[in-house]
C-alpha positions as CSV (number, residue, x, y, z in Angstrom):
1,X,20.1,-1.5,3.5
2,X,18.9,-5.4,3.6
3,X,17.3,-6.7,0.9
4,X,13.8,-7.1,3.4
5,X,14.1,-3.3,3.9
6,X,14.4,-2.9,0.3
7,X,11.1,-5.0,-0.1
8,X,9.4,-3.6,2.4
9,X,10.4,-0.1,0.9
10,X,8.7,-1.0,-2.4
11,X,5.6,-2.7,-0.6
12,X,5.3,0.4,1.0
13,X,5.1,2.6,-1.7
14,X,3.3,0.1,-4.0
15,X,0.6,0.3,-1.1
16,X,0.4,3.5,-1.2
17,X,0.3,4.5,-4.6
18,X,-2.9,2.0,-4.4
19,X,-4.5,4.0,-1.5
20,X,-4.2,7.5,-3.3
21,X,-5.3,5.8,-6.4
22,X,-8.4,4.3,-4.8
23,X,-9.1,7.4,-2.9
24,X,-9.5,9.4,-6.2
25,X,-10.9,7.2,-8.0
26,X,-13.7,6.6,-4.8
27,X,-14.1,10.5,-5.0
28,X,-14.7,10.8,-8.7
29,X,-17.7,8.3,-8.4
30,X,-15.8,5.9,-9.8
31,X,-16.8,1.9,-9.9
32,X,-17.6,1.4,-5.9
33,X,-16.1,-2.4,-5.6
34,X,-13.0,-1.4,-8.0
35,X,-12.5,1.4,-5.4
36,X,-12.6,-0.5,-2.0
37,X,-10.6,-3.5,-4.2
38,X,-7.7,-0.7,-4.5
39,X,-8.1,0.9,-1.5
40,X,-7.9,-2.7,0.6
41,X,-5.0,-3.9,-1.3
42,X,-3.2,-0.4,-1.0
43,X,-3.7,-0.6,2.8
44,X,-2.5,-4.9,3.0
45,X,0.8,-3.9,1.3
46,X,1.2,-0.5,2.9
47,X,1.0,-2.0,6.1
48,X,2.9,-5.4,5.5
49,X,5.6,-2.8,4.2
50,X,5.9,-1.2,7.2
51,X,5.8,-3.8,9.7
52,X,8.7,-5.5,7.2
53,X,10.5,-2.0,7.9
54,X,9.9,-2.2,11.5
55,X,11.0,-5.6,12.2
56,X,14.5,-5.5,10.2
57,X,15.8,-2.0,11.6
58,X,16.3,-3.6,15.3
């Protein structure tokens, strides 16, 4: 493994963490802006962690 695999594993796992923590924390009524703020963020690095994965396999 690369070291920008590496990173984009952990982005994609941060990111994700951030999406299921948004998404209970949206369906608990939970603060509405701290909700979409985690859920946003969780998708950027999700996302960004992927395409990282993507683009150092080939």
């Amino acid at each position: 493994m690369t070291p920008k695999s590496i990173i984009g594993f952990i982005l994609t796992l941060v990111g994700l963490v951030g999406l299921i923590y948004g998404g209970i924390d949206f369906t608990k009524g939970g603060v509405a802006q701290a909700s979409f703020v985690y859920l946003i963020m969780g998708g950027i690095l999700f996302f960004a962690g992927i395409s990282l994965i993507r683009t150092t396999k080939g």
